[in-house]
GUKOL-374445 format. One line per field, with one value per residue: x, y, z of N, C-alpha, C, O in turn; residue in one letter. Coordinates in nm, 2 decimals. Example, Ala and Ser with C-alpha at 12.3 -4.5 7.8 and 13.67 -1.06 7.14 Angstrom:
n.xx	1.32,1.28;
n.yy	-0.57,-0.22;
n.zz	0.78,0.71;
ca.xx	1.23,1.37;
ca.yy	-0.45,-0.11;
ca.zz	0.78,0.71;
c.xx	1.32,1.29;
c.yy	-0.33,0.00;
c.zz	0.78,0.79;
o.xx	1.42,1.34;
o.yy	-0.33,0.11;
o.zz	0.85,0.80;
res	a,s;
***
This chain:
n.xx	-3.89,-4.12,-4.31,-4.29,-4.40,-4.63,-4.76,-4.76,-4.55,-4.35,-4.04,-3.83,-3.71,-3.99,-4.08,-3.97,-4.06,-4.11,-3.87,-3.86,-4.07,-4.04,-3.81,-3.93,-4.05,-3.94,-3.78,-4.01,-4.06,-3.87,-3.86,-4.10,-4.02,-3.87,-3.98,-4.22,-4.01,-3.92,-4.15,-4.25,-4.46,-4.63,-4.69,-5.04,-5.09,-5.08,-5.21,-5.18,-4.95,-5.12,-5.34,-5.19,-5.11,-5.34,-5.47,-5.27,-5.31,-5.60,-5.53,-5.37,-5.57,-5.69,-5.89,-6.00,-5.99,-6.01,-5.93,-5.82,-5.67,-5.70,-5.54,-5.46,-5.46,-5.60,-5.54,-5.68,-5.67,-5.76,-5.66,-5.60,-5.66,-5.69,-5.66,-5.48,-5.53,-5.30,-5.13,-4.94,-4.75,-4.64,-4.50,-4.54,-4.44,-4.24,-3.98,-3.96,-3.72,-3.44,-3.37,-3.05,-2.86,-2.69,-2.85,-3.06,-3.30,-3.39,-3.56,-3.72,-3.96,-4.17,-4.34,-4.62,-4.61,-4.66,-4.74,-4.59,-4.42,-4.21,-3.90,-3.95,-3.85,-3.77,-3.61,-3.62,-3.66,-3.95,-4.05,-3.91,-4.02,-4.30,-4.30,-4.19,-4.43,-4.62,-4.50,-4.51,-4.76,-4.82,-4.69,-4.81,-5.09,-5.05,-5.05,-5.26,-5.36,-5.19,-5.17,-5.23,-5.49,-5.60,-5.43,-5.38,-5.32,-5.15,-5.10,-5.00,-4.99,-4.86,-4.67,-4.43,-4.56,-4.87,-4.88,-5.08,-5.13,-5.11,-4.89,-4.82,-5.03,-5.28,-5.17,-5.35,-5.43,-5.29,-5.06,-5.05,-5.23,-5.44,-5.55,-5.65,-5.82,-5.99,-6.12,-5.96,-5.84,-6.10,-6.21,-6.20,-6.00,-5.64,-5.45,-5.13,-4.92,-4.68,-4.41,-4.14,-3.83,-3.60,-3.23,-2.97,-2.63,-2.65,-2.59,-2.68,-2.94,-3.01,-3.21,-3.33,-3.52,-3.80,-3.99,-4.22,-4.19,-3.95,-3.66,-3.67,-3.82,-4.00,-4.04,-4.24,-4.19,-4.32,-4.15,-4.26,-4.13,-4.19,-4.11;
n.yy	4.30,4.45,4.28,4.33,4.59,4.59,4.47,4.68,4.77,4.98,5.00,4.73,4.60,4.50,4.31,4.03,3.78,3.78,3.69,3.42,3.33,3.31,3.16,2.93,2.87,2.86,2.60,2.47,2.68,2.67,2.40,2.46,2.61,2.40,2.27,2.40,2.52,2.28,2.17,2.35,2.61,2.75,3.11,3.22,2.95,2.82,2.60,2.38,2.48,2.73,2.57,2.45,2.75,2.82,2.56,2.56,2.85,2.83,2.61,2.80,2.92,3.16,3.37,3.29,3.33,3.32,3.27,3.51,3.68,3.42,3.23,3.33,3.42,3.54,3.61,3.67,3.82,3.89,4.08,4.11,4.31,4.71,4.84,4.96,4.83,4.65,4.50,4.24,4.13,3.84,3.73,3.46,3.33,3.17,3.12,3.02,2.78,2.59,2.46,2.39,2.41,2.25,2.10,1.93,1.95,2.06,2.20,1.95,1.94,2.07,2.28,2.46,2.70,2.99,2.79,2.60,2.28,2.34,2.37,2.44,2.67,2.76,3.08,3.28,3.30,3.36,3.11,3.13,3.35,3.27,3.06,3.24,3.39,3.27,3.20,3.39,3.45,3.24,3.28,3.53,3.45,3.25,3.39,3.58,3.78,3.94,4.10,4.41,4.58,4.44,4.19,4.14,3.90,3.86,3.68,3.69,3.57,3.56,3.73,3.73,3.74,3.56,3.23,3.11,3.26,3.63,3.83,4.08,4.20,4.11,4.22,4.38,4.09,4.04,4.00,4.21,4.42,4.27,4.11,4.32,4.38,4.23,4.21,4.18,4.35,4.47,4.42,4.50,4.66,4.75,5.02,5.03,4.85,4.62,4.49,4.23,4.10,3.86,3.87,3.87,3.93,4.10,4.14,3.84,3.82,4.14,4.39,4.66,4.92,5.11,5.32,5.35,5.24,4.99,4.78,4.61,4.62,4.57,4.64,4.53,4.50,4.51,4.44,4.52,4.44,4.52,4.42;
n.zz	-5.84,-5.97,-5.83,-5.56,-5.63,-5.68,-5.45,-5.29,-5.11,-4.96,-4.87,-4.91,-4.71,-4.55,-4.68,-4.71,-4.73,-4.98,-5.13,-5.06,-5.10,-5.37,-5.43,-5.36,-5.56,-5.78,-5.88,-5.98,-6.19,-6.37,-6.44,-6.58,-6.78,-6.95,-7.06,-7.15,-7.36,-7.49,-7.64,-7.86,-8.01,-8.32,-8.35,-8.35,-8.29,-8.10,-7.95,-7.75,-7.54,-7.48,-7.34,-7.16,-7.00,-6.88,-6.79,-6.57,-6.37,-6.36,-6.14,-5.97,-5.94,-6.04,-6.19,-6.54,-6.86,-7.19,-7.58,-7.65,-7.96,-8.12,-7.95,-7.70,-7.38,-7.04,-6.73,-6.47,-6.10,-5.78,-5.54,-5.14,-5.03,-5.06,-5.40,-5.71,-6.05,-6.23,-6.47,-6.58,-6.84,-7.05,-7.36,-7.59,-7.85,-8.08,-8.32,-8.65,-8.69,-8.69,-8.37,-8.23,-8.02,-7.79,-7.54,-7.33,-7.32,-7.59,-7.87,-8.11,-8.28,-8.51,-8.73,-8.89,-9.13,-9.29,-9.47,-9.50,-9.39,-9.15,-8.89,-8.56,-8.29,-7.96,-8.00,-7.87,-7.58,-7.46,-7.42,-7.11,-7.05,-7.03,-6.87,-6.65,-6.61,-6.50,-6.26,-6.08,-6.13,-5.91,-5.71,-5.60,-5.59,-5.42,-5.18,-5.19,-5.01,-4.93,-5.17,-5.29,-5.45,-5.78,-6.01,-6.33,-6.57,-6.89,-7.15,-7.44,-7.80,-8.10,-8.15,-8.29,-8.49,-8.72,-8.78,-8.96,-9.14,-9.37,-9.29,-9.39,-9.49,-9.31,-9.09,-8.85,-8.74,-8.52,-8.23,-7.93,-8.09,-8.16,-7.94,-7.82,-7.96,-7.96,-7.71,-7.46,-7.28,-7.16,-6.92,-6.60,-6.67,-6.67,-6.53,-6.56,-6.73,-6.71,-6.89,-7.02,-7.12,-7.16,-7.20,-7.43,-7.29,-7.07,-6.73,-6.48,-6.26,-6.25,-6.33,-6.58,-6.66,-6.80,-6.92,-7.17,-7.49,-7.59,-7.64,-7.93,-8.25,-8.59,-8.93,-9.19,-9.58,-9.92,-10.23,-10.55,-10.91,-11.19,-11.54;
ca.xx	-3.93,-4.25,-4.40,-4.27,-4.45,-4.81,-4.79,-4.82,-4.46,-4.21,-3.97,-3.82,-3.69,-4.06,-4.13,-3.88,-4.10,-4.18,-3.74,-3.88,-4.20,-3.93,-3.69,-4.01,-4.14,-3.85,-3.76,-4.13,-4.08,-3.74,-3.91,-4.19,-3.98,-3.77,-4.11,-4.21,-3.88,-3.95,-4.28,-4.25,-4.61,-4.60,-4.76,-5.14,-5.15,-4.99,-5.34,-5.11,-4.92,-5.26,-5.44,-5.09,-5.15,-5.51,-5.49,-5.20,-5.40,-5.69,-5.48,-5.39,-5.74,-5.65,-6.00,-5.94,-6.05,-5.95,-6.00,-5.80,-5.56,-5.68,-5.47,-5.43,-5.52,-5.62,-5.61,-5.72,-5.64,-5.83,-5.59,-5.70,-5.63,-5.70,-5.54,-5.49,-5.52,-5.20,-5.12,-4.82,-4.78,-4.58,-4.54,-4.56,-4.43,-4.17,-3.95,-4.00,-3.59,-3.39,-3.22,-2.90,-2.84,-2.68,-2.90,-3.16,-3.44,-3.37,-3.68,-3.71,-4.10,-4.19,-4.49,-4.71,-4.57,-4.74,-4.85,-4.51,-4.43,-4.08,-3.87,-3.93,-3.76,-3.81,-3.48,-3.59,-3.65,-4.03,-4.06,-3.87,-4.11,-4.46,-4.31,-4.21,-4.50,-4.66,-4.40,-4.53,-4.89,-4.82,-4.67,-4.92,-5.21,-5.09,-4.99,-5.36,-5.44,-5.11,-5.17,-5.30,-5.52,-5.62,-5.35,-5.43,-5.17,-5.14,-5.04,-5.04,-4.94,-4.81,-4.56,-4.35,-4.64,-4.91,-4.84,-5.14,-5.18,-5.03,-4.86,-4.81,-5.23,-5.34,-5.11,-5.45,-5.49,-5.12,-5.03,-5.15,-5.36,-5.56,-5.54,-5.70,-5.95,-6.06,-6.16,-5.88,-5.87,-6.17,-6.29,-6.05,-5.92,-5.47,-5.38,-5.02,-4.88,-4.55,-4.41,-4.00,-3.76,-3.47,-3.14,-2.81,-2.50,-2.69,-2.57,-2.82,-2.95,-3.02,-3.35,-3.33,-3.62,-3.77,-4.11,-4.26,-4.12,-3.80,-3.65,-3.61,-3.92,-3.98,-4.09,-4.21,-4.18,-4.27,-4.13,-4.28,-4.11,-4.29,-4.03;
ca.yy	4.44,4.42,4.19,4.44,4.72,4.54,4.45,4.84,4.81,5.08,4.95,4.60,4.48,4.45,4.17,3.94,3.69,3.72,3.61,3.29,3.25,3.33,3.05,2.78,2.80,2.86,2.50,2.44,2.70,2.67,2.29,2.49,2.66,2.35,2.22,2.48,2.43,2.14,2.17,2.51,2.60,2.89,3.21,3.21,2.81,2.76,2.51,2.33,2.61,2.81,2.47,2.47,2.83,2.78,2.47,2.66,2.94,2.74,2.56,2.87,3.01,3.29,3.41,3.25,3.41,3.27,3.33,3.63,3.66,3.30,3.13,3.40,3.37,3.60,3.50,3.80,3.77,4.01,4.10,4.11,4.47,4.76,4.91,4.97,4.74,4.60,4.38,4.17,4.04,3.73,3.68,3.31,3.33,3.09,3.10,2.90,2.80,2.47,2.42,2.33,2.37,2.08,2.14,1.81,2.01,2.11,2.14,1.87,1.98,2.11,2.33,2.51,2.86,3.00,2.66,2.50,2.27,2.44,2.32,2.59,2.67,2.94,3.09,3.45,3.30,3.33,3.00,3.16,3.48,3.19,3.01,3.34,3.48,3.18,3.16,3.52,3.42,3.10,3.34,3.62,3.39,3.22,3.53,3.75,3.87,4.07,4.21,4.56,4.57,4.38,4.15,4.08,3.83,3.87,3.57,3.70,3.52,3.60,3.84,3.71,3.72,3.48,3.12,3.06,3.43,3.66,3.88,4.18,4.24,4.12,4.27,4.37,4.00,3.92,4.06,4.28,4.46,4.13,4.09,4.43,4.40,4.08,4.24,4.08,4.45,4.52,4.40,4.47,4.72,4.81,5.15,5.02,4.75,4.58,4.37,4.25,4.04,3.87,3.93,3.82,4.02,4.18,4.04,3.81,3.94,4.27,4.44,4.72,4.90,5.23,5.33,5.36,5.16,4.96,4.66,4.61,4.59,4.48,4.63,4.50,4.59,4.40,4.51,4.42,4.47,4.53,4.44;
ca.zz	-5.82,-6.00,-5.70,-5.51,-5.69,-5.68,-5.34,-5.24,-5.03,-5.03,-4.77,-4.96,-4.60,-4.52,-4.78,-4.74,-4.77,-5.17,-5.16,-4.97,-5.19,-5.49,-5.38,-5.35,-5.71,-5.91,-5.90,-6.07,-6.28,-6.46,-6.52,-6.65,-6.92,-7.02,-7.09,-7.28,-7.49,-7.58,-7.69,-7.91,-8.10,-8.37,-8.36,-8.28,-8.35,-7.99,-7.89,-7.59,-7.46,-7.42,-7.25,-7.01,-6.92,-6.88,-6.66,-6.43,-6.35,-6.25,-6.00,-5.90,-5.79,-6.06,-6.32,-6.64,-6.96,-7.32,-7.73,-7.78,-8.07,-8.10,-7.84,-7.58,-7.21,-6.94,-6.61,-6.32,-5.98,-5.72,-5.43,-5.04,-5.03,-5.19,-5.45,-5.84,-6.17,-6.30,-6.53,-6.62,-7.01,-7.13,-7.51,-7.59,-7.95,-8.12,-8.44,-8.76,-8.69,-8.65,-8.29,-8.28,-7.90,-7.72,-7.43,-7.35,-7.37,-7.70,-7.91,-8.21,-8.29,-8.66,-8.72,-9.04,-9.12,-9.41,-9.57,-9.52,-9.25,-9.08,-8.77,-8.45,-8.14,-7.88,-7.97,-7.85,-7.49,-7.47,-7.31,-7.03,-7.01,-6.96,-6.75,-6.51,-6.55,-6.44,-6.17,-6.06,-6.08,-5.82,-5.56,-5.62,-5.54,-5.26,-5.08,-5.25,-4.91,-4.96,-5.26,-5.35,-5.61,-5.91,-6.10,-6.47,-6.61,-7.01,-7.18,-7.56,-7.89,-8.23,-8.11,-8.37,-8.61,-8.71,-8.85,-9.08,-9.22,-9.43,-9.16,-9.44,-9.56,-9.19,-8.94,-8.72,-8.71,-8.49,-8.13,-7.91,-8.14,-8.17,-7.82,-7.72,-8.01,-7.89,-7.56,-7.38,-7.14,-7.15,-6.81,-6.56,-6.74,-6.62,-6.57,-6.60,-6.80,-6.70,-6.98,-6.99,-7.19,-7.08,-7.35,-7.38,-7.29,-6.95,-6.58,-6.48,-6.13,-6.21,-6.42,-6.66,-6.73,-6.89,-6.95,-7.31,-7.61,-7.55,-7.71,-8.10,-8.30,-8.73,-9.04,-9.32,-9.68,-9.97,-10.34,-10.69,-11.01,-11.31,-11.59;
c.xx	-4.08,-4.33,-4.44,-4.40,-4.63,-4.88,-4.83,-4.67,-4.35,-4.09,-3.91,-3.78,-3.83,-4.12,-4.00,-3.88,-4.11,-4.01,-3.79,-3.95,-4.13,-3.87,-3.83,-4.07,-4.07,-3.78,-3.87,-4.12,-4.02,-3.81,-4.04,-4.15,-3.90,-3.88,-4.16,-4.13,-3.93,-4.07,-4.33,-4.40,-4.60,-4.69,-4.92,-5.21,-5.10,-5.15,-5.28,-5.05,-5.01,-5.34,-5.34,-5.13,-5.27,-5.51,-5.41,-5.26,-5.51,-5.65,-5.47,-5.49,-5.78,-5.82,-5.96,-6.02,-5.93,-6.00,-5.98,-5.71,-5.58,-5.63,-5.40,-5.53,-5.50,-5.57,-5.62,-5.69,-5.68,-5.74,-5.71,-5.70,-5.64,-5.64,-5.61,-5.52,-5.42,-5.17,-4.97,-4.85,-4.61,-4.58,-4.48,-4.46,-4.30,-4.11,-3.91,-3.79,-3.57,-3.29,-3.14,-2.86,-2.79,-2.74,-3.02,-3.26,-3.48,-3.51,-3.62,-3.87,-4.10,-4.36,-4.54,-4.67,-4.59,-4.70,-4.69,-4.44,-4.25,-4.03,-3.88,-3.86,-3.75,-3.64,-3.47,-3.60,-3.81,-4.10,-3.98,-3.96,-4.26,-4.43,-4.25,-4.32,-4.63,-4.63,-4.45,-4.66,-4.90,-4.80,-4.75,-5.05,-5.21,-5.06,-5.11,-5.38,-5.33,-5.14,-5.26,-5.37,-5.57,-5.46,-5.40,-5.29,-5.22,-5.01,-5.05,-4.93,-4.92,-4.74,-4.44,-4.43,-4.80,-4.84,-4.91,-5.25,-5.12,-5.00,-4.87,-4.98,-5.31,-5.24,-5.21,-5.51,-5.39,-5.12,-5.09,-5.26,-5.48,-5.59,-5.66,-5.83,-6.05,-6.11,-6.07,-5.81,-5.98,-6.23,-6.16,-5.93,-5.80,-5.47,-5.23,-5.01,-4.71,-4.47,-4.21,-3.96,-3.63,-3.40,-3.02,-2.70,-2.56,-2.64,-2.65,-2.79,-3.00,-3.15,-3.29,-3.46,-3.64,-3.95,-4.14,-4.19,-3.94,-3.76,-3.65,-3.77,-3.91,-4.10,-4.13,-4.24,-4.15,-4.27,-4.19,-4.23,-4.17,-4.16,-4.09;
c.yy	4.46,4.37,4.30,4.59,4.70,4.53,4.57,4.87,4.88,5.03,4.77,4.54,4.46,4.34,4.07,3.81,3.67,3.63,3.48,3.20,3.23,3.18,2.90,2.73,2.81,2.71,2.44,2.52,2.69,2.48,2.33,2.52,2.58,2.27,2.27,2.47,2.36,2.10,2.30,2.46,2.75,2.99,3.19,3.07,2.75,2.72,2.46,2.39,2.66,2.70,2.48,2.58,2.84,2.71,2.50,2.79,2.90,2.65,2.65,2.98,3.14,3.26,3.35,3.29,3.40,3.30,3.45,3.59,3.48,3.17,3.19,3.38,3.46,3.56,3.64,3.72,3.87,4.00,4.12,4.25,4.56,4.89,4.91,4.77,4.74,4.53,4.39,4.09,3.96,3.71,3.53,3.20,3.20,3.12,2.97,2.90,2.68,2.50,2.38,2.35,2.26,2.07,1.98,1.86,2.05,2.08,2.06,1.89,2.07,2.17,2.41,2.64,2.89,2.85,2.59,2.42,2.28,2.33,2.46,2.55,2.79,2.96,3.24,3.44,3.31,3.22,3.06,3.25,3.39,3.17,3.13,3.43,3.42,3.14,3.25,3.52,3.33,3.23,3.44,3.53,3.34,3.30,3.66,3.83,3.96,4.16,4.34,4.55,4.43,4.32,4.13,4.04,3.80,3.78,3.57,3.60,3.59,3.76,3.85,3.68,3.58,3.44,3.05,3.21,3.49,3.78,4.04,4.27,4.18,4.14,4.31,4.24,3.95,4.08,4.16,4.38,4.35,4.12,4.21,4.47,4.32,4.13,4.17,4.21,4.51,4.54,4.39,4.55,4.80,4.95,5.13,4.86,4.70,4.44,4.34,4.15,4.02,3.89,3.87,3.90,4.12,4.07,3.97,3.85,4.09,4.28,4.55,4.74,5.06,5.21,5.36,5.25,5.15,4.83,4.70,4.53,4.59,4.61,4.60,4.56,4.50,4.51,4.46,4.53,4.42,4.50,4.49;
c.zz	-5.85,-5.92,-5.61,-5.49,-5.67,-5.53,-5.22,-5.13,-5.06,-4.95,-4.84,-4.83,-4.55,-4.62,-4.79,-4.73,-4.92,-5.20,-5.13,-5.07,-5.38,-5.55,-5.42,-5.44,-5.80,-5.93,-6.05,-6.22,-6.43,-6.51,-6.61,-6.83,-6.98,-7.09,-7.23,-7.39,-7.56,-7.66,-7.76,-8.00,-8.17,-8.38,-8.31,-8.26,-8.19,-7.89,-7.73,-7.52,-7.39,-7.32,-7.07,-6.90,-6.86,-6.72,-6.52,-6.35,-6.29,-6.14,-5.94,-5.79,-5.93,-6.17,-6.46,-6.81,-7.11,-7.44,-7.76,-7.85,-8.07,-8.02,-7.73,-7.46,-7.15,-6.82,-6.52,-6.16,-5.91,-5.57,-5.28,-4.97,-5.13,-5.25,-5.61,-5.91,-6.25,-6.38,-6.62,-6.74,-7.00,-7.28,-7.52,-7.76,-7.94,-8.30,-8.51,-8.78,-8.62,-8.47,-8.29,-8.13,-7.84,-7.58,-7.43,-7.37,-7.49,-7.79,-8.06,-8.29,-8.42,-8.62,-8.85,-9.01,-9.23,-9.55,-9.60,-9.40,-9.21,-8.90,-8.67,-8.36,-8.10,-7.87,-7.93,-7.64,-7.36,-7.37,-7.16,-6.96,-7.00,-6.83,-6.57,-6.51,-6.45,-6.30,-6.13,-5.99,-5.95,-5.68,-5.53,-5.52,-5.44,-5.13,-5.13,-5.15,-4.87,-5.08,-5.27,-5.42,-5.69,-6.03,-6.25,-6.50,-6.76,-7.09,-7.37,-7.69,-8.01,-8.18,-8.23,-8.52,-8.63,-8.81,-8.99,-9.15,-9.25,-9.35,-9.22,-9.47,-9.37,-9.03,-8.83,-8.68,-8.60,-8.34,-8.03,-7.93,-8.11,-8.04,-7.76,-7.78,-7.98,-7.74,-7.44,-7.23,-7.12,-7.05,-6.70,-6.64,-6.66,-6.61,-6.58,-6.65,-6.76,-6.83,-6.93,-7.10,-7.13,-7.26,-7.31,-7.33,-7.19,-6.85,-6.56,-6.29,-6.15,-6.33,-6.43,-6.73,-6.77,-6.94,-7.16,-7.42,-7.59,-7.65,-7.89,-8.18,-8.54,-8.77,-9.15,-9.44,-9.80,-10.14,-10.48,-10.76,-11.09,-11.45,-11.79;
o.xx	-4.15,-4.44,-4.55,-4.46,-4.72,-4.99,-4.89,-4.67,-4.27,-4.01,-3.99,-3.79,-3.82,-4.23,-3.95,-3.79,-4.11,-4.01,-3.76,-3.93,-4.17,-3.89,-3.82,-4.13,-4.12,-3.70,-3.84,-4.14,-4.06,-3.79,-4.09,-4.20,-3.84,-3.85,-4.16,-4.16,-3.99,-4.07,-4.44,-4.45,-4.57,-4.79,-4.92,-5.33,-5.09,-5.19,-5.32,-5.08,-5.01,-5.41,-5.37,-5.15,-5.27,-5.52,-5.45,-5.23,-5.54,-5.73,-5.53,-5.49,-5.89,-5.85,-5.84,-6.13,-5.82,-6.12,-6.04,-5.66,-5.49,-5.67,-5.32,-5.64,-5.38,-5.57,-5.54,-5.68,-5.63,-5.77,-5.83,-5.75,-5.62,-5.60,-5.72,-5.52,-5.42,-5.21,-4.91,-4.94,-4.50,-4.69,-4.37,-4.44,-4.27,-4.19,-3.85,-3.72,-3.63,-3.17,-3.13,-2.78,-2.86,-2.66,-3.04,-3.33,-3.60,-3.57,-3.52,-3.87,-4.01,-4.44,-4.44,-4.68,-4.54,-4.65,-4.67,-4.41,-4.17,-4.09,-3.83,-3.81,-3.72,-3.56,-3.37,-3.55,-3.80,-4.18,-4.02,-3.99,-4.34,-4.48,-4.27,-4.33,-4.70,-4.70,-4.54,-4.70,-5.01,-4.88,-4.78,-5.09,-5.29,-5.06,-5.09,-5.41,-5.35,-5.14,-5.38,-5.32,-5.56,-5.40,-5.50,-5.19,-5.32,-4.89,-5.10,-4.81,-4.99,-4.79,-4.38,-4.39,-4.82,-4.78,-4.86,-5.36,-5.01,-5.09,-4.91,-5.01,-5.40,-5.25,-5.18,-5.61,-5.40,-5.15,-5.20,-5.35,-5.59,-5.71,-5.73,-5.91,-6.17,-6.13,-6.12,-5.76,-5.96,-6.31,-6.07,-5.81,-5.83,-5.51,-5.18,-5.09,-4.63,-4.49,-4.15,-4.05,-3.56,-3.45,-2.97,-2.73,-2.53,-2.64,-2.76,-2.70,-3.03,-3.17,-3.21,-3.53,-3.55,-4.02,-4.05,-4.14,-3.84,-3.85,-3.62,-3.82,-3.81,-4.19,-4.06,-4.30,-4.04,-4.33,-4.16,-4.24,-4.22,-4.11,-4.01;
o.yy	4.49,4.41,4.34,4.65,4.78,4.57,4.57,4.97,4.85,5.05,4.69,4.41,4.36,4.30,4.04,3.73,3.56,3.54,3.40,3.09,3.15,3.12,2.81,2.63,2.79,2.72,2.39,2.47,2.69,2.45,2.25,2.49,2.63,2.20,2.23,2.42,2.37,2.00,2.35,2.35,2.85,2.95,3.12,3.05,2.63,2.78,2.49,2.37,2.65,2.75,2.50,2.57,2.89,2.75,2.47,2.78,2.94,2.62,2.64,3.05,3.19,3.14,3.40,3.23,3.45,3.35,3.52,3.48,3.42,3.06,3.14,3.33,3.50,3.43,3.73,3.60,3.97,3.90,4.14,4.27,4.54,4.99,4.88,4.66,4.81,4.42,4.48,4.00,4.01,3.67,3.50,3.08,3.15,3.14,2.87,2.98,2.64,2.54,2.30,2.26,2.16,2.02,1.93,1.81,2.08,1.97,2.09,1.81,2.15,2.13,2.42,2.70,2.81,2.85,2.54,2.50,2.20,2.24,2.57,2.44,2.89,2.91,3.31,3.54,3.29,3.23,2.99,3.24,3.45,3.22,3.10,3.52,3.48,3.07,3.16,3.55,3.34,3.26,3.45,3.55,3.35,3.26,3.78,3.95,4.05,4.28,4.32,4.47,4.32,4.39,4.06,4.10,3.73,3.80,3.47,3.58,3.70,3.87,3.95,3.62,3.51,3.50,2.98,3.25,3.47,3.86,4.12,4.39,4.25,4.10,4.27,4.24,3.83,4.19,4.21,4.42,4.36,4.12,4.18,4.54,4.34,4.03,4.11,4.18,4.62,4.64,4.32,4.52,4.90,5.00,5.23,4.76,4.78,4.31,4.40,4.10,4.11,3.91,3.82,4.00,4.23,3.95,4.01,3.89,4.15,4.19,4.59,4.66,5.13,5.12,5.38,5.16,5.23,4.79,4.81,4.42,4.62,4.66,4.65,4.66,4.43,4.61,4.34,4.65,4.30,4.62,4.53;
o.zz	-5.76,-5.93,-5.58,-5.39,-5.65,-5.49,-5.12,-5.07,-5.15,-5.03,-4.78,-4.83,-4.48,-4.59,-4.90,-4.73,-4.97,-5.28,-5.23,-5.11,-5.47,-5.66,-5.49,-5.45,-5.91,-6.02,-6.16,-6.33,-6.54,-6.63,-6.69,-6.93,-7.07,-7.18,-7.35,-7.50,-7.67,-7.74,-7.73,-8.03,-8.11,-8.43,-8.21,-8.24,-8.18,-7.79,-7.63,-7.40,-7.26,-7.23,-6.95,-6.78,-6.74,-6.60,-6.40,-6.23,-6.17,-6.05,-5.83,-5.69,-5.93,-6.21,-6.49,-6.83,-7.12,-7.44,-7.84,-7.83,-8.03,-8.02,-7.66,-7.46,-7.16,-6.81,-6.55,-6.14,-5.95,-5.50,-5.28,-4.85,-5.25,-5.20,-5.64,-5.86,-6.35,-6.33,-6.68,-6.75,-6.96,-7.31,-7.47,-7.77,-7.84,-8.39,-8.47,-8.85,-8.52,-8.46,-8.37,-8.12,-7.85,-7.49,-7.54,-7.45,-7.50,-7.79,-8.12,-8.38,-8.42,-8.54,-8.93,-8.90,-9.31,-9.67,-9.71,-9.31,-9.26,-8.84,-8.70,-8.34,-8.17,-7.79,-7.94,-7.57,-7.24,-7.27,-7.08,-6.84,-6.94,-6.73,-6.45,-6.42,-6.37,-6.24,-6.10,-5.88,-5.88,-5.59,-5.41,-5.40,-5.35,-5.01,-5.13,-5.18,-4.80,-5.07,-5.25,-5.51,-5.63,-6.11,-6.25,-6.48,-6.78,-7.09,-7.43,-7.67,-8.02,-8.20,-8.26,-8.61,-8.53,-8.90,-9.08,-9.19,-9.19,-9.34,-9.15,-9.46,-9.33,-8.92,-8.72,-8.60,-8.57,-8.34,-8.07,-7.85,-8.06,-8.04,-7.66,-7.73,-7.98,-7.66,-7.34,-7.12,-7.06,-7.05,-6.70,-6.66,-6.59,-6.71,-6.62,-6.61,-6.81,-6.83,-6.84,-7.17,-7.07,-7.37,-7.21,-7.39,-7.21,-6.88,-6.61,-6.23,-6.05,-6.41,-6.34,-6.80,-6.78,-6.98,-7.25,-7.36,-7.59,-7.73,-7.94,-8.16,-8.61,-8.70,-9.24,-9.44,-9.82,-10.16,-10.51,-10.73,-11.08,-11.47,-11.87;
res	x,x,x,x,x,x,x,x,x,x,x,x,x,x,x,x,x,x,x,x,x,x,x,x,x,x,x,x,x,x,x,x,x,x,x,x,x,x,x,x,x,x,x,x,x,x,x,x,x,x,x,x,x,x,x,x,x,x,x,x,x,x,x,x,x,x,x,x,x,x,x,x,x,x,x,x,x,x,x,x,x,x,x,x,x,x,x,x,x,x,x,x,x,x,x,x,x,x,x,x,x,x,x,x,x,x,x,x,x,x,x,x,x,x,x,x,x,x,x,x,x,x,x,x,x,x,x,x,x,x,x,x,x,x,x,x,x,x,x,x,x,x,x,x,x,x,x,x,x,x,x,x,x,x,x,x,x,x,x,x,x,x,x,x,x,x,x,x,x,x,x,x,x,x,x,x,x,x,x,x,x,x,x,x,x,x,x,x,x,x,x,x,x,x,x,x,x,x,x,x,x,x,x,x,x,x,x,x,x,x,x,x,x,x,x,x,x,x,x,x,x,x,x,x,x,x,x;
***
């Protein structure tokens, strides 16, 4: 739907190519995200992740722009038609948490989570949301002289926090705050933002969506006693 939306067509029987272009990279991509799996990186420490997205994106054709929140990635994409500035976000994140999956891809990968070294695994699904937006970017680019507009593809980290900082005393250092302080819209700046998450216990097939604040978000709260 989102392809959809970018592409400027109101009529979905006139695109029934992006099903086609759908069909021809979802093989690549679903090996994208078992990849990912396997290879989990925590919070803004995610160095090979960020090189992956990086080096995908320049196959793609797509502008590539890196160094926010530390290990976040831009990529732009300028359509062959004209239209608005959109942009599609991925969060990249991973939790400091043992797999136990019987799945082959299963990660086995350990990483530094405030100064102790922890077992991770993308158990929120993360690795799912790169590799489609990755998957998104691919058909995007080789089809730009359809698009409307301006793509910005938002590849941000520490969604789930940073890994080697105290998440409570530098919260403006973790997610897209960091991201937007770092000038990571500053050029090419969206008037809309499309973000998503897949979940458990929804049909698969179908999207579910809703403007403004959705999904389940964290507070923290730390207590000292004085005795």
């Amino acid at each position: 739907m989102i392809i959809y939306l970018i592409l400027g067509i109101q009529h979905l029987a006139y695109a029934d190519w992006i099903n086609q272009a759908a069909m021809k990279v979802e093989p690549h991509t679903i090996q994208l995200s078992h990849y990912i799996h396997t290879n989990p990186e925590l919070g803004n420490l995610k160095f090979k992740t960020s090189e992956l997205v990086q080096k995908k994106l320049n196959a793609y054709g797509a502008e590539v722009k890196k160094g926010f929140a530390k290990t976040g990635v831009i990529g732009v994409l300028k359509g062959g038609r004209p239209g608005p500035v959109i942009a599609l976000r991925a969060d990249m994140d991973v939790l400091p948490i043992q797999e136990k999956a019987p799945v082959s891809f299963a990660s086995q990968a350990t990483g530094l989570y405030e100064g102790k070294i922890t077992p991770v695994a993308h158990a929120c699904g993360h690795d799912a949301h790169t590799a489609m937006l990755l998957g998104t970017a691919q058909v995007l680019a080789e089809h730009r002289e359809k698009v409307a507009g301006t793509v910005v593809f938002v590849f941000q980290p520490t969604e789930e926090g940073g890994a080697d900082i105290d998440n409570f005393s530098q919260g403006e250092q973790i997610g897209s705050r960091k991201m937007i302080a770092d000038g990571a819209l500053s050029n090419s700046k969206p008037e809309v933002i499309f973000g998503l998450h897949v979940m458990a216990g929804m049909p698969s097939g179908h999207l579910y969506y809703k403007d403004g604040a959705v999904l389940n978000s964290a507070d923290g709260v730390r207590i000292t006693l004085n005795g």
